[in-house]
C-alpha positions in Angstrom: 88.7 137.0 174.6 86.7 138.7 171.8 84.2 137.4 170.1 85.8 135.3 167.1 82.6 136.4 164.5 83.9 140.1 165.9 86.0 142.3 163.0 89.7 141.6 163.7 92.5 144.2 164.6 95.9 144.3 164.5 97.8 147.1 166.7 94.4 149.0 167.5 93.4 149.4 163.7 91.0 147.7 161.8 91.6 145.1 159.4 88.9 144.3 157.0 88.9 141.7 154.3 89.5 142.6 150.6 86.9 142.0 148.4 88.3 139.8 145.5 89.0 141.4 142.1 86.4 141.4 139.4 86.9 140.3 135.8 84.3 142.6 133.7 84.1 143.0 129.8 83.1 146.8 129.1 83.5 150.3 127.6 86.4 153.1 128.9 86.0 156.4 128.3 88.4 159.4 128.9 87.8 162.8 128.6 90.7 165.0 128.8 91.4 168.8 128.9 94.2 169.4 126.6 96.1 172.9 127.3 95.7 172.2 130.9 98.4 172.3 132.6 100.3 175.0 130.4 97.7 177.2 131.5 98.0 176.8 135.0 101.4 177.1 135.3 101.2 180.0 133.1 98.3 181.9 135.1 100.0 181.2 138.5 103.3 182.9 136.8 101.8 185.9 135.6 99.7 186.2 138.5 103.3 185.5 140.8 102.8 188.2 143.0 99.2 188.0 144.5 98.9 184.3 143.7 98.6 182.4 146.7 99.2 185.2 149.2 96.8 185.0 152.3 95.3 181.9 150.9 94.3 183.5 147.3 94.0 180.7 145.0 93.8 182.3 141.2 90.3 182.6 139.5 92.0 179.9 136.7 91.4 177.0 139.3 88.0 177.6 140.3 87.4 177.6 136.2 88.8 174.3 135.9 87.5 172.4 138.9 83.8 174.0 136.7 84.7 172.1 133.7 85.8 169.2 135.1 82.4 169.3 137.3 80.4 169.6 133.9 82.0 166.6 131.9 81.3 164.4 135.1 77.7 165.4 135.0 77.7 164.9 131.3 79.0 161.0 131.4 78.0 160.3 134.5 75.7 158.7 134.4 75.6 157.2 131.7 78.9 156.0 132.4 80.6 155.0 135.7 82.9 157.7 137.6 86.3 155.9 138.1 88.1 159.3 138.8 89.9 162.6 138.2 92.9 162.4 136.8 94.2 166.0 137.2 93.0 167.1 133.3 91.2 164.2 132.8 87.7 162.3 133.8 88.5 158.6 133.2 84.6 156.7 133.6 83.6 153.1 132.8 80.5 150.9 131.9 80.2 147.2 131.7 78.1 144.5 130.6 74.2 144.7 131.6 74.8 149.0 132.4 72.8 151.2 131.1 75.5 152.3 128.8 74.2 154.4 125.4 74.2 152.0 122.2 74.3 153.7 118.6 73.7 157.5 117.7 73.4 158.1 121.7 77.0 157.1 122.0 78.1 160.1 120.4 75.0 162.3 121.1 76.4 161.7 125.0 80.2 163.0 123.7 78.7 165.9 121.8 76.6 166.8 124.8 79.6 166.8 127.0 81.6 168.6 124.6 78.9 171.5 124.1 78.5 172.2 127.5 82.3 172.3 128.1 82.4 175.6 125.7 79.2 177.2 127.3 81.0 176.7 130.3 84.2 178.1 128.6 81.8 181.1 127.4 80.8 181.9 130.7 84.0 181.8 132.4 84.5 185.2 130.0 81.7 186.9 131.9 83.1 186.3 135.4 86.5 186.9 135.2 87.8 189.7 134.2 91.3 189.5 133.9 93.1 190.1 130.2 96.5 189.5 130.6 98.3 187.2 127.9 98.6 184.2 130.1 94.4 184.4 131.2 93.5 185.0 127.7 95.0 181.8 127.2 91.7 179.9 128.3 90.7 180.5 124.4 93.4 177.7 123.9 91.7 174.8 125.9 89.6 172.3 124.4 88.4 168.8 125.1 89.0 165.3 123.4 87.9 162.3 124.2 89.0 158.7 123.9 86.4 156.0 124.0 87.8 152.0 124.3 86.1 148.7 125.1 87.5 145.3 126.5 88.2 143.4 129.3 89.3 144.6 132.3 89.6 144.1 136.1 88.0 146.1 138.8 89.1 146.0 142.4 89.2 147.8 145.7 92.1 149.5 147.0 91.8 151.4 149.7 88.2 151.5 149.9 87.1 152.5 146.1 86.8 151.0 142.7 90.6 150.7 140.7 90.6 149.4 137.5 93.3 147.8 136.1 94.3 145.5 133.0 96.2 146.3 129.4 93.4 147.7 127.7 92.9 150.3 130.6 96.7 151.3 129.7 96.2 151.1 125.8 92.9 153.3 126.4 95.0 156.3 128.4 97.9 155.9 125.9 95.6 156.9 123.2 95.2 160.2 124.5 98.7 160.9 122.9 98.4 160.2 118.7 97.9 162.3 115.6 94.0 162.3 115.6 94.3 166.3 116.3 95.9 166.6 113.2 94.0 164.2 111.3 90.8 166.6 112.1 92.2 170.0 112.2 91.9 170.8 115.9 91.8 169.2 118.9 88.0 169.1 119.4 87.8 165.2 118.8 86.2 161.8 119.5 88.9 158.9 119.2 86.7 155.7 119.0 88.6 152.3 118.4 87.1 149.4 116.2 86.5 147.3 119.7 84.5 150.1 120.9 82.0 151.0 117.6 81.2 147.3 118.3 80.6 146.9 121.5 78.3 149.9 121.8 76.8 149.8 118.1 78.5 152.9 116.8 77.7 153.2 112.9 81.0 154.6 111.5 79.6 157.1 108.6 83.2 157.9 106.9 85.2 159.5 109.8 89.0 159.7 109.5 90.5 156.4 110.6 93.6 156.3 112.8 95.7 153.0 113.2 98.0 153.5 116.3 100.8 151.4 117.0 100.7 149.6 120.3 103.8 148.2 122.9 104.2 144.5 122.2 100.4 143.8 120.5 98.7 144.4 117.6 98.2 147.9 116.2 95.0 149.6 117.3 92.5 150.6 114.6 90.1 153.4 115.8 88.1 156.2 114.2 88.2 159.8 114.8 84.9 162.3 114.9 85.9 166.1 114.8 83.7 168.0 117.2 82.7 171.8 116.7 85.9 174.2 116.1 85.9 176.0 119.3 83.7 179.1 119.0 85.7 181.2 120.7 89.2 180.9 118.5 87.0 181.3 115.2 86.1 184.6 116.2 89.8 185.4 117.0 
């Protein structure tokens, strides 16, 4: 008989115990490339005949898994890496983090946001293709949604989920009008319960009230960021 302090097993295979789920009261951020997947799909179509073959893997991934490397390293920290979302990074903060208060709150998103076009800029000088569908990486550009409220965090198969209604209300505010309320989609959606929680000072931005499924409607604010360089000069 094995020792009953021992870890238990069923069938061979380890069993451990879940660690119970945590109520927390904090800040969600998502930061999402829009144009994404179009572009993809379009680069892997034009590129049909070599794509893939032998194990070649079109220059247009390696660009995105860049972009997606530099808004982690832009939020993160500050911020809490929940995960990648395909086009998205989806990060968190909570109560007693070191989480950026005031002007820093959207000093951080226009840090991310000008390092996501430098990389965009450089991604000009490597690859040299200039076919219709690669020329569409002029098109991309990054928006963010930033939320706070209470949420639950637990583990699911080893790693940090986070679940709760303002987690869905936070990724269904990547689809309003706050594009067109700014011109392009180069944009900072911050709701009311997030400018307060992290001390944003709202100097006159556009203001967006989005309905929301079976609650209230959600009031947030919406900061344009820099026209994309690149489509200026087009």
């Amino acid at each position: 008989m094995g020792d009953s302090g021992s870890d238990p097993t069923v069938h061979g295979a380890r069993v451990t115990t879940p660690q119970p789920p945590t109520a927390v009261h904090g800040a969600l951020v998502l930061a999402d490339i829009s144009g994404y997947t179009a572009f993809l799909r379009d680069v892997t179509e034009a590129h049909r005949d070599d794509a893939f073959a032998g194990g070649n893997v079109p220059p247009a991934y390696a660009v995105m898994s860049h972009l997606l490397e530099g808004i982690v390293e832009r939020l993160v920290p500050p911020f809490t890496l929940s995960k990648l979302e395909g086009d998205a990074v989806f990060a968190y903060g909570v109560d007693g983090s070191d989480l950026p208060h005031g002007p820093a709150v959207l000093a951080c998103i226009e840090a991310c946001y000008a390092d996501f076009r430098r990389r965009l800029d450089e991604a000009h000088g490597i690859w040299t293709c200039r076919c219709e569908a690669c020329a569409r990486i002029d098109d991309l550009d990054l928006k963010f949604v930033l939320h706070a409220g209470p949420f639950v965090v637990h583990a699911v198969a080893g790693r940090d989920e986070l679940a709760g209604s303002e987690v869905i209300l936070a990724h269904r505010l990547l689809k309003t009008d706050a594009a067109e309320l700014v011109g392009h989609g180069a944009y900072a959606l911050i709701t009311v319960a997030a400018t307060e929680f992290l001390s944003v000072t709202v100097d006159a931005p556009a203001r967006l009230t989005q309905p929301a499924e079976h609650d209230e409607p959600v009031e947030a604010y919406v900061f344009g960021l820099d026209p994309p360089i690149a489509r200026s000069a087009s």
